[in-house]
PABARO-297131 format. One record per residue (C-alpha): chain; residue number from 1; y, x, z. Coordinates in steps of 0.5 Angstrom, whole numbers. Layout:
% PABARO-297131
+-------+-----+-------+-------+-------+
: kette :  nr :    yy :    xx :    zz :
+-------+-----+-------+-------+-------+
:     A : NUM :     Y :     X :     Z :
...
+-------+-----+-------+-------+-------+
% end
This chain:
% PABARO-297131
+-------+-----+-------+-------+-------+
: kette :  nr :    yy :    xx :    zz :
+-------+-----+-------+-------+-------+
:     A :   1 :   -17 :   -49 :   -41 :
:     A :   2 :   -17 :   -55 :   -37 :
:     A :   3 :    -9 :   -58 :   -36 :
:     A :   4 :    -7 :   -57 :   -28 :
:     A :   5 :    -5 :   -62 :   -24 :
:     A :   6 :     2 :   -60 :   -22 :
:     A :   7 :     6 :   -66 :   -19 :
:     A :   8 :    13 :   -65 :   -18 :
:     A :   9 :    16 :   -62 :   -13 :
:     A :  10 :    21 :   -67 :   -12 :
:     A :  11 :    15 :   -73 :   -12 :
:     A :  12 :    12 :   -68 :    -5 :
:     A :  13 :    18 :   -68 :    -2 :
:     A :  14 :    18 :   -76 :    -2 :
:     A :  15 :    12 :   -76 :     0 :
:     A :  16 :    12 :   -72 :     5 :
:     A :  17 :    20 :   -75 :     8 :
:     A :  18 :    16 :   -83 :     6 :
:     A :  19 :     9 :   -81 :    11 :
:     A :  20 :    14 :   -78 :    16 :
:     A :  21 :    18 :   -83 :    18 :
:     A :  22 :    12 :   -89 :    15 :
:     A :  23 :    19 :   -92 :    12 :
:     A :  24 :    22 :   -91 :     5 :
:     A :  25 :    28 :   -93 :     7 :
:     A :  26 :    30 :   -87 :    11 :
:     A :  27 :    25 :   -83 :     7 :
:     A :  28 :    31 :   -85 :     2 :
:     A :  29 :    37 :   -83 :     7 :
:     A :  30 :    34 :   -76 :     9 :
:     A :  31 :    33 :   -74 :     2 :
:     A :  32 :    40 :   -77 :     0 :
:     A :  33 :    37 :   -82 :    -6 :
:     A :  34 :    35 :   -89 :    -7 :
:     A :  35 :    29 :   -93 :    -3 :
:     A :  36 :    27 :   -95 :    -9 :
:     A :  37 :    27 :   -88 :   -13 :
:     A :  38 :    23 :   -85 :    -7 :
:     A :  39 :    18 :   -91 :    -8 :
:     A :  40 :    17 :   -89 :   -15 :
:     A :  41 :    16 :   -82 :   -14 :
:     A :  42 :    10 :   -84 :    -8 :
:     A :  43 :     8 :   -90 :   -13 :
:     A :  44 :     8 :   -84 :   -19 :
:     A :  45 :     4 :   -79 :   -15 :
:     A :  46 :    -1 :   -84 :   -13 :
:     A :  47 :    -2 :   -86 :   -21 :
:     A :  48 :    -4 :   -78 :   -21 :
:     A :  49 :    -8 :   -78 :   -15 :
:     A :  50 :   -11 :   -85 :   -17 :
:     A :  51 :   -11 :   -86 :    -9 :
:     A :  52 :    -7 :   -90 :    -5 :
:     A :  53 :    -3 :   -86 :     0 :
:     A :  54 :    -1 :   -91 :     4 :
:     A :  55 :    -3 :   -99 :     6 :
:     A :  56 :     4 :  -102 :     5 :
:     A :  57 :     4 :  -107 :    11 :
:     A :  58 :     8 :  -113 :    14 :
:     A :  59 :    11 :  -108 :    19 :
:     A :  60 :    12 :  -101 :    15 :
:     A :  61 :     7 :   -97 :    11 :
:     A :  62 :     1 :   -93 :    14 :
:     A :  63 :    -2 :   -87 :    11 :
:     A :  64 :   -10 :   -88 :     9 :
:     A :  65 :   -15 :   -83 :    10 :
:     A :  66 :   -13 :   -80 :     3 :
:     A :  67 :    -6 :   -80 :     5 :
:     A :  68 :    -7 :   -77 :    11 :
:     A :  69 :   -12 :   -71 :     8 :
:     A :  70 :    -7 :   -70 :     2 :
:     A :  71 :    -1 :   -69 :     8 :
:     A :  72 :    -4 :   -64 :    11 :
:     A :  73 :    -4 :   -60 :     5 :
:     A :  74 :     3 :   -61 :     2 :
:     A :  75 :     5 :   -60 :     8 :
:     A :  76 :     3 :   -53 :     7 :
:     A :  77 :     5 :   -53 :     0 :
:     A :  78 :    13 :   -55 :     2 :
:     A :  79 :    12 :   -50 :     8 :
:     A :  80 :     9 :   -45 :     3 :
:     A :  81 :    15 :   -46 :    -1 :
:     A :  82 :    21 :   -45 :     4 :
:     A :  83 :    20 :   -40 :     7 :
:     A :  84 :    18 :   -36 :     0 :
:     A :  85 :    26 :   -38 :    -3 :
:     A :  86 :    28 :   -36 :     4 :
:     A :  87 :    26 :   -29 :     3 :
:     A :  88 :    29 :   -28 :    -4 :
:     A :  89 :    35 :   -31 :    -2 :
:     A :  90 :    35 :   -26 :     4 :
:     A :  91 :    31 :   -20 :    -1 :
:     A :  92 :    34 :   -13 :    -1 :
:     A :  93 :    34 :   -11 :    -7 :
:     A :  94 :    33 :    -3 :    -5 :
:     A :  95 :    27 :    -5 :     0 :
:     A :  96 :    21 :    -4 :    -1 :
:     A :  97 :    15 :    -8 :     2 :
:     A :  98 :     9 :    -5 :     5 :
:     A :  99 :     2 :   -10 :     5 :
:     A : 100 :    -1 :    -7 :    11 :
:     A : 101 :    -9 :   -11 :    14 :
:     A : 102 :   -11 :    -9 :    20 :
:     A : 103 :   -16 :   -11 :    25 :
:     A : 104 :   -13 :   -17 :    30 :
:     A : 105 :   -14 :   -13 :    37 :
:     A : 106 :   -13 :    -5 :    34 :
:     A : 107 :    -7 :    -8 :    30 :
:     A : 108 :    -4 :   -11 :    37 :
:     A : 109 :    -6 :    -6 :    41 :
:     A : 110 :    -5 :     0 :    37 :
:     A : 111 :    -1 :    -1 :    30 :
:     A : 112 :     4 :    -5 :    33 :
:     A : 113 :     6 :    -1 :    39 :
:     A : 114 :     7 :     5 :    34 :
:     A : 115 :    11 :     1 :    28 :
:     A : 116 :    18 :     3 :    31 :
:     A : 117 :    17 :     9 :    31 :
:     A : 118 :    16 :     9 :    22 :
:     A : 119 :    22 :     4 :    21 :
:     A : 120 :    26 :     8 :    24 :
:     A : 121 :    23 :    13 :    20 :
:     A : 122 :    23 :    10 :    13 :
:     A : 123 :    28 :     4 :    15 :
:     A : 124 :    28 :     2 :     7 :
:     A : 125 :    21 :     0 :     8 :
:     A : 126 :    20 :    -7 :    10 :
:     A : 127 :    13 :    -9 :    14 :
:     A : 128 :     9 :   -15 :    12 :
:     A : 129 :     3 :   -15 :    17 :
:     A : 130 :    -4 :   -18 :    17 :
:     A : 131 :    -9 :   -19 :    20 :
:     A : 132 :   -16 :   -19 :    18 :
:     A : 133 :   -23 :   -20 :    20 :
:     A : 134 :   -28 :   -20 :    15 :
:     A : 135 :   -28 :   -14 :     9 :
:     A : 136 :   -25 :   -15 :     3 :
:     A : 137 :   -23 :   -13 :    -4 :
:     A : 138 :   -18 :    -7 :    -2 :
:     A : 139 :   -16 :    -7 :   -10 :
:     A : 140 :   -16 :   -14 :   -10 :
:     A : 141 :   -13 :   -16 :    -4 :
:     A : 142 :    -5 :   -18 :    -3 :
:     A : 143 :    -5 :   -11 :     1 :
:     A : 144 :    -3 :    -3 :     0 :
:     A : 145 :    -7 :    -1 :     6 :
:     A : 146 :   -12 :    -3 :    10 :
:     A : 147 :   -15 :     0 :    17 :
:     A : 148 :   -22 :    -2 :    19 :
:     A : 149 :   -27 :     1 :    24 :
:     A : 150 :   -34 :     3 :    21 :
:     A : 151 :   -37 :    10 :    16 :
:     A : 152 :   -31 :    12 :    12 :
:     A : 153 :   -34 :     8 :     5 :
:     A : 154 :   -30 :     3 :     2 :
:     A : 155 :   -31 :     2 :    -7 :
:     A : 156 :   -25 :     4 :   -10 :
:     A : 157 :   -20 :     6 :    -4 :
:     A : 158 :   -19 :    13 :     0 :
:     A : 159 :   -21 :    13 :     6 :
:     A : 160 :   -18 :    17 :    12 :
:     A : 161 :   -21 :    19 :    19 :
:     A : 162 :   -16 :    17 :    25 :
:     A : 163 :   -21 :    18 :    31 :
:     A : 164 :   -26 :    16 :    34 :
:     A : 165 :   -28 :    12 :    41 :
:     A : 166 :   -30 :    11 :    47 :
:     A : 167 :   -33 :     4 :    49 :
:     A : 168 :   -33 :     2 :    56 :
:     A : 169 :   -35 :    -4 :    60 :
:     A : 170 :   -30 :    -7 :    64 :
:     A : 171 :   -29 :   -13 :    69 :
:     A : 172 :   -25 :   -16 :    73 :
:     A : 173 :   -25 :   -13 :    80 :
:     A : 174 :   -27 :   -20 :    84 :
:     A : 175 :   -33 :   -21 :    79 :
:     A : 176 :   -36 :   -15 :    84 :
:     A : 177 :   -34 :   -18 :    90 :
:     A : 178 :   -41 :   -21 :    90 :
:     A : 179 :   -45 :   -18 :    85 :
:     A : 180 :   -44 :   -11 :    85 :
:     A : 181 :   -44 :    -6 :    79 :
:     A : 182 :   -47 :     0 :    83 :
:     A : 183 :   -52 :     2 :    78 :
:     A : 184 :   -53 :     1 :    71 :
:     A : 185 :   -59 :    -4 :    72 :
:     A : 186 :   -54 :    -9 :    75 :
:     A : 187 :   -52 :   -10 :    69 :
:     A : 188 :   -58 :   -15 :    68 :
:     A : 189 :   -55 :   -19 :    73 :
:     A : 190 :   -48 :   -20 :    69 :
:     A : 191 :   -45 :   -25 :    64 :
:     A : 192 :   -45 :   -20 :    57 :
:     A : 193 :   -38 :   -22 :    54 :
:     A : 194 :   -41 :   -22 :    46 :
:     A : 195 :   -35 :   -20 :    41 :
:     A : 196 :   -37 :   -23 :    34 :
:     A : 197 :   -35 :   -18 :    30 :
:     A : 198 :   -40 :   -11 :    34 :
:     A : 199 :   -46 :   -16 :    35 :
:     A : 200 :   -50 :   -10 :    36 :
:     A : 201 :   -45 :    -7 :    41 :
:     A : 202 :   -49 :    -8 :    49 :
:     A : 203 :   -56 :    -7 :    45 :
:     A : 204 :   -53 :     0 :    42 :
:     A : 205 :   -49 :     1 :    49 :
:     A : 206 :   -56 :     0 :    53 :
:     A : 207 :   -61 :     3 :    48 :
:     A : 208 :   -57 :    10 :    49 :
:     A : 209 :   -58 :     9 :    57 :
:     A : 210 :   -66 :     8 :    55 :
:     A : 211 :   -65 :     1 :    58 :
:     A : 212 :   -67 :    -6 :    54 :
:     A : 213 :   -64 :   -13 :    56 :
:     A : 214 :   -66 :   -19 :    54 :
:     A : 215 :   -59 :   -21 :    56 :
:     A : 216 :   -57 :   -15 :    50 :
:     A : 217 :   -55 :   -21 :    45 :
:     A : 218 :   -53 :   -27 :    50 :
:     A : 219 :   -48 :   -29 :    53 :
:     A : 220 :   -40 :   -32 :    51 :
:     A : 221 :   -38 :   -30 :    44 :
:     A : 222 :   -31 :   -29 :    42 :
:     A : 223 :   -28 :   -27 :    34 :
:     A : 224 :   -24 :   -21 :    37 :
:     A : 225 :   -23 :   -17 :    42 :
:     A : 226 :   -17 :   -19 :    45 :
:     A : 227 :   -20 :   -25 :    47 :
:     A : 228 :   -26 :   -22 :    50 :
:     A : 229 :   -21 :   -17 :    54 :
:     A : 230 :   -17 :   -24 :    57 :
:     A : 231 :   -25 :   -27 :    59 :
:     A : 232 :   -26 :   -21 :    63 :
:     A : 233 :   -19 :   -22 :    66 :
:     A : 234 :   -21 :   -28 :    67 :
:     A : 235 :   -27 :   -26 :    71 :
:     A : 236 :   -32 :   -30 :    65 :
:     A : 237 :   -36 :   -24 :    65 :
:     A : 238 :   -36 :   -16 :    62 :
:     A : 239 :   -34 :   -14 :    56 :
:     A : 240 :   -35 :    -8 :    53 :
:     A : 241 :   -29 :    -6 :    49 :
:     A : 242 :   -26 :     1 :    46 :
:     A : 243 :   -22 :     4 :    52 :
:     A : 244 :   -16 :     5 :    48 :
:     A : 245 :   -15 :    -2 :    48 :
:     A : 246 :   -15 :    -3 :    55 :
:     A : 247 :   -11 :     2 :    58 :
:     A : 248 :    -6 :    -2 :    60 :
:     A : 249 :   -10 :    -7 :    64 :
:     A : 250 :   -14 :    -2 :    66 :
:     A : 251 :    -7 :     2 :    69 :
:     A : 252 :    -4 :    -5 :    72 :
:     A : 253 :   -12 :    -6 :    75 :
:     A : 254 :   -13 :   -12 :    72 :
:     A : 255 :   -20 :   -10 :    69 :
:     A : 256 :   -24 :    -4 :    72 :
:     A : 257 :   -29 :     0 :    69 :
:     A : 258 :   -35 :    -1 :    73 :
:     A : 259 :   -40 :     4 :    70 :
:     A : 260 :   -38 :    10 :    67 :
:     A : 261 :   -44 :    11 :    61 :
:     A : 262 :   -41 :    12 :    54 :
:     A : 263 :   -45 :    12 :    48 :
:     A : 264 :   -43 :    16 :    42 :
:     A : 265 :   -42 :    12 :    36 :
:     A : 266 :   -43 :    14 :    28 :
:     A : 267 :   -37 :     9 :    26 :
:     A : 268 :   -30 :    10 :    27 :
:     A : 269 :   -22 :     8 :    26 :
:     A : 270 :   -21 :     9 :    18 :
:     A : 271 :   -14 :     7 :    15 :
:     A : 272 :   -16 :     6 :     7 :
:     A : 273 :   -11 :     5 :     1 :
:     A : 274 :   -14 :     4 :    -7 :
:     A : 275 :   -15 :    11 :   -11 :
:     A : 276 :   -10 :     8 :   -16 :
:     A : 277 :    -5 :     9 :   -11 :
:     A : 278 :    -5 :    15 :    -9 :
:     A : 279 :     3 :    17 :   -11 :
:     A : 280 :     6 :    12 :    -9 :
:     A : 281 :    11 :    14 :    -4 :
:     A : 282 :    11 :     8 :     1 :
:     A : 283 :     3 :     9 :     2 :
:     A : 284 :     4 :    16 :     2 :
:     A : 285 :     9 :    16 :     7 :
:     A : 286 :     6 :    10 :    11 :
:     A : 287 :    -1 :    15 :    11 :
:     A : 288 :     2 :    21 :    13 :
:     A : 289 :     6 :    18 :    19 :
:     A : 290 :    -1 :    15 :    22 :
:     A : 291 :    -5 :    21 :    21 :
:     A : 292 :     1 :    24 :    25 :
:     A : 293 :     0 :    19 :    31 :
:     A : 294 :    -8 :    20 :    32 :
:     A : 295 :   -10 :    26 :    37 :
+-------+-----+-------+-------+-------+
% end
């Protein structure tokens, strides 16, 4: 087993002080040591590294490409760090935390709005929420439920059917002003607003209306729905999103639904959790609750 290379922690905060004031000196006096233990720790660090982290000049001291590479990263290791010890210094010892991993948009539009209902109900339950984009270990993971959108099936896990959806297009109303959207052959004269994550969304949408478009694939392409629904807004072009998410643009008239062709789908809304944790009180508890949230 090959030994880690594990430098001090203190030797990453002198680090890290010395390359944000680009002096020793003041390095020094934030961290309340001398200069020159603050420049032992940098020169120990180096030796670890066999890099230079810094050129010392005439002026002061200059980060090289190494130290710059190397500050990102214990910049995230220092952040990492301090917010772990301030959890524990504020832990409850009789919550208990509950892992959730949601799909970025069906988290912000569905799951989050209906969050303080549990709370409320479960108030020793403390929530860590994720987001989640592509598939991934549940057993694995650092997660105790997980919701996805797709056939039910997940290796090792329980999977529970929450609903089904309607997939609609919408746009913004000005982007009809000169190109209306009267009839479902409009639609070639539209941008298509591609979400990376249904790929397939505007063939399937379209192949249900026994249409074909060349314009099917094309078009810009977000991560999330989220940002295709704010391009609609933005009147980039039409989106075909799932109408529960755009309820409330739909209500204020930011968005319209211009054409009104549903298309069934095979795939639906599933929260899911490891089989191996069936009896745990908290994942119980959590999936009742949302069960009794679905129509």
């Amino acid at each position: 087993m090959h030994k880690k290379l594990l430098p001090s922690m203190m030797s990453l905060q002198c680090f890290e002080s010395t390359a944000r004031h680009a002096s020793f000196t003041l390095a020094a006096r934030e961290l309340n040591l001398t200069q020159s233990a603050v420049s032992k720790q940098v020169a120990q660090l180096e030796q670890m590294l066999q890099r230079r982290l810094f050129n010392r000049l005439r002026g002061g001291l200059q980060l090289t490409a190494v130290g710059e590479l190397y500050l990102s990263e214990v910049g995230k290791i220092l952040s990492q760090t301090d917010i772990s010890t301030r959890f524990i210094l504020t832990f409850d010892g009789q919550a208990e935390t509950l892992r959730i991993a949601t799909q970025p948009t069906f988290g912000s539009r569905w799951l989050i709005p209906r969050l303080p209902a549990f709370s409320a109900a479960f108030p020793h339950v403390r929530l860590s929420v994720r987001n989640e984009l592509e598939p991934f270990d549940l057993l694995q993971a650092k997660a105790d439920v997980a919701f996805f959108y797709g056939r039910g099936t997940w290796p090792g896990a329980q999977c529970v059917e929450l609903f089904r959806e309607d997939v609609v297009p919408v746009c913004a109303p000005a982007l009809l002003l000169h190109r209306p959207l009267k009839a479902i052959d409009d639609i070639h004269s539209h941008t298509l607003l591609q979400c990376v994550s249904r790929p397939e969304a505007w063939h399937d949408w379209l192949g249900a209306q026994a249409m074909t478009s060349r314009n099917s694939y094309r078009g810009p392409q977000f991560d999330t729905f989220d940002l295709c629904i704010r391009a609609a807004i933005a009147g980039l072009g039409v989106a075909l999103v799932p109408r529960f998410m755009v309820t409330e643009e739909l209500q204020r008239g930011a968005l319209l639904i211009p054409l009104h062709y549903y298309a069934p789908s095979p795939d639906a809304h599933y929260v899911a959790y490891a089989t191996q944790s069936h009896d745990s009180p908290k994942i119980r508890n959590f999936v009742d609750w949302v069960c009794e949230q679905t129509p």
